[in-house]
Wavefront OBJ file of the C-alpha trace (Angstrom):
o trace
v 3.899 9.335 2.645
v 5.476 6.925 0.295
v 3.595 4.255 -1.357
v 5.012 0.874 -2.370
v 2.865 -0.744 -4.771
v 2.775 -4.524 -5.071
v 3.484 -6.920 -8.277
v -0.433 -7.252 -7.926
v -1.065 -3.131 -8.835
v 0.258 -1.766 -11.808
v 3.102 0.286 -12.062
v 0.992 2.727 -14.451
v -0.973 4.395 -11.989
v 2.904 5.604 -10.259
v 2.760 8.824 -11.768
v -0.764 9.659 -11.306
v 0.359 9.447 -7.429
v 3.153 11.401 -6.905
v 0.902 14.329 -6.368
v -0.852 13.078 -3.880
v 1.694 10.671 -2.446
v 5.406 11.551 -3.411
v 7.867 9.109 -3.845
v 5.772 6.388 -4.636
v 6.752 3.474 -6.446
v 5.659 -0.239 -7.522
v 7.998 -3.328 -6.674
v 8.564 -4.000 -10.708
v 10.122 -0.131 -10.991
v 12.398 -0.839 -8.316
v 13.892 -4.661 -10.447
v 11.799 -6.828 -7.082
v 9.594 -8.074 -9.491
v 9.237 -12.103 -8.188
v 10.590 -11.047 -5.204
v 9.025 -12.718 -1.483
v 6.968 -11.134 0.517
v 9.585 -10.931 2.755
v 12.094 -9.151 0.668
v 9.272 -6.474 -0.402
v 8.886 -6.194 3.623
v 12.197 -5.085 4.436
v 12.444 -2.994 1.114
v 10.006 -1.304 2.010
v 10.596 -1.064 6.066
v 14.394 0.197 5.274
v 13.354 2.551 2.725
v 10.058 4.317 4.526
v 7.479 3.093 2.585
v 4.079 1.939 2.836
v 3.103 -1.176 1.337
v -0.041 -0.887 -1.021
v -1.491 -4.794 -1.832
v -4.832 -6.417 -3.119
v -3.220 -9.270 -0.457
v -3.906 -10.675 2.686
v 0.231 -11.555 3.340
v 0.668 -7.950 4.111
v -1.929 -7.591 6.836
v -1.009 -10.725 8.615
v 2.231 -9.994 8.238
v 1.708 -6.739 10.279
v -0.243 -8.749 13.181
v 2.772 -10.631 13.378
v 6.008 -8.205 13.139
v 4.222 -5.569 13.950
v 5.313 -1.962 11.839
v 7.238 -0.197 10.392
v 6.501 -0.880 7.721
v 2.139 0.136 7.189
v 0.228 -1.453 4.913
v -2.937 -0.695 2.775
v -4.576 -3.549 1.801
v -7.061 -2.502 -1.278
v -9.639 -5.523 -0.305
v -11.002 -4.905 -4.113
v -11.395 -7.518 -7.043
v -9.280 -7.194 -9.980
v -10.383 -3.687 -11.541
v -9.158 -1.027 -13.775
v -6.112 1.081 -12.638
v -8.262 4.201 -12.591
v -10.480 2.227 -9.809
v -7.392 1.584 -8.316
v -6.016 4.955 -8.286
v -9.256 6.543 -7.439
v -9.593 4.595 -4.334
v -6.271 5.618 -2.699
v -6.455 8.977 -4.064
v -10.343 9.548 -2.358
v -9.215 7.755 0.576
v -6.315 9.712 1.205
v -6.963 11.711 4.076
v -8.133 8.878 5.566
v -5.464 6.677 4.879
v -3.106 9.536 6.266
v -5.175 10.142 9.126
v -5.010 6.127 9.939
v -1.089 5.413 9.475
v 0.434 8.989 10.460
v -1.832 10.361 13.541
v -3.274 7.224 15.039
v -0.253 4.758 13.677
v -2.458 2.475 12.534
v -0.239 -0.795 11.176
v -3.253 -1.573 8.847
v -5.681 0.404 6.702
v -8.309 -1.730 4.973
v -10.129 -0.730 2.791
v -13.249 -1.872 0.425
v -15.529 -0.857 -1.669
v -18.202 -0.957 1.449
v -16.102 0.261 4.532
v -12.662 1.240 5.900
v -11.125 -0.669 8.739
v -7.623 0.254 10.874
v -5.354 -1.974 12.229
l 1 2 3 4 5 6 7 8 9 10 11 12 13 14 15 16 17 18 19 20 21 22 23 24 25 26 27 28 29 30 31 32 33 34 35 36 37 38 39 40 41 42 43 44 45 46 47 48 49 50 51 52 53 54 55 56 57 58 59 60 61 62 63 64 65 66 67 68 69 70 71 72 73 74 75 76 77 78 79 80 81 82 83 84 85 86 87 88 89 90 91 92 93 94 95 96 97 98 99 100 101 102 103 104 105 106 107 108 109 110 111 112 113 114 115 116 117
């Protein structure tokens, strides 16, 4: 599973995922820094990733068109990209167990629960 970190995440933590999550990436690495939500969308929809955002847009965006592409929406304030990194790398096997067995659109999570979409 490919990860597609938006402008809100830093592009940092991108190495300290590949591990875990090959292929990842963050919109600045790929030059769609500034880019709409839409173009980030299709990016990511055309090129099989899953969009990673501290945003709402993504999530309602999913309600509405539906997936490909998934999103994770990190519903965390602005924190550290270790806290970042830790959360998706902690809550991968239930982020993969969300968006690849069940095909969730959605996978919420905060620092008190997980929800699917």
């Amino acid at each position: 599973m490919k990860l597609l970190l938006d402008e809100n995440l830093s592009r940092r933590i991108v190495p300290f995922l590949q591990a875990a999550f090959p292929g990842s990436t963050q919109v600045v690495l790929l030059g769609l820094e500034s880019s709409s939500d839409l173009v980030i969308w299709e990016y990511a929809k055309k090129n099989g990733f899953v969009v990673v955002s501290r945003d709402a847009d993504f999530q309602e965006r999913s309600l509405v068109s539906g997936h490909p592409p998934q999103v994770i929406w990190l519903k965390i304030p602005n924190r550290s990209k270790s806290f970042v990194l830790n959360i998706l790398l902690d809550h991968q096997v239930e982020i993969e167990q969300a968006l690849l067995e069940q095909n969730h659109a959605c996978v919420e999570i905060s620092p008190i629960r997980k929800a699917y979409y």
